[in-house]
C-alpha positions in Angstrom: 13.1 -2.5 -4.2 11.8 -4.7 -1.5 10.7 -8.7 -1.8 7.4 -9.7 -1.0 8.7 -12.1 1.7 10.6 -8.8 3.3 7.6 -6.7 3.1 5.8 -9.3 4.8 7.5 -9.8 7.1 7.9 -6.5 8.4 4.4 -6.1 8.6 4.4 -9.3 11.0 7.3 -7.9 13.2 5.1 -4.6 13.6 2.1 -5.8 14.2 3.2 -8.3 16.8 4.9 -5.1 18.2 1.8 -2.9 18.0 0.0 -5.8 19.6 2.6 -6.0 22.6 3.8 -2.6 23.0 0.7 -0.4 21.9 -2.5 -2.4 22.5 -4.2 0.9 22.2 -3.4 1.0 18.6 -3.5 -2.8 17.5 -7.5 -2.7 18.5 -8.0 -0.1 15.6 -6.4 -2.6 13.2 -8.9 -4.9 12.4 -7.1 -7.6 12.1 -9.9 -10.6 13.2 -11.4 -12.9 11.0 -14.3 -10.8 10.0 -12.3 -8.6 7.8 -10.4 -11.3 5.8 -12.1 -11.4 2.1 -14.3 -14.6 1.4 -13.3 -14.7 -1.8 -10.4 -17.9 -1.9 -8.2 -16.1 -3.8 -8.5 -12.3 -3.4 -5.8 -10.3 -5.4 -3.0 -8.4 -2.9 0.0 -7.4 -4.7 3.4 -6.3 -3.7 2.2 -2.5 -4.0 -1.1 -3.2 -2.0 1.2 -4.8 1.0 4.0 -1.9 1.1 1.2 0.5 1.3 -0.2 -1.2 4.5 3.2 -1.7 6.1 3.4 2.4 5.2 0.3 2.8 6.7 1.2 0.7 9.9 4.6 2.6 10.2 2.5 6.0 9.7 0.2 4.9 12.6 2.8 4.1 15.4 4.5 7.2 14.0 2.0 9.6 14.6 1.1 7.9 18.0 4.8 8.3 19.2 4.6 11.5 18.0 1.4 12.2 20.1 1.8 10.1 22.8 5.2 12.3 23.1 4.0 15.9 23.0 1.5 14.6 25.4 3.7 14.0 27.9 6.3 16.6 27.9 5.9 19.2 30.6 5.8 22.7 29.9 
């Protein structure tokens, strides 16, 4: 089972690499200061981040997987 500290921080590793390699998919994140909670201590647990980083994984997944088929020539 995963740390906390290794589940964040491979959601920082592929965000900075959906920001730099697939801007076309880091703009659907939301990730701007509008969407953090204004609550000073909002509850995120271990299972709440490894679902993101899933989530993030599942995203550039099915993009590859798009962007892919897209491209191949018949």
């Amino acid at each position: 089972m995963k740390k906390l500290k290794h589940i964040l921080e491979e959601i920082t590793w592929l965000t900075n690499n959906l920001e730099t390699n697939y801007p076309e998919l880091y703009k659907y994140l939301d990730e701007n200061p509008m969407t953090i909670p204004s609550n000073s201590h909002p509850h995120i647990d271990k299972d709440a981040m490894e679902k993101y980083l899933e989530s993030l994984k599942q995203l550039l997944k099915h993009h590859l997987e798009t962007h892919k088929s897209a491209n191949q020539t018949p």
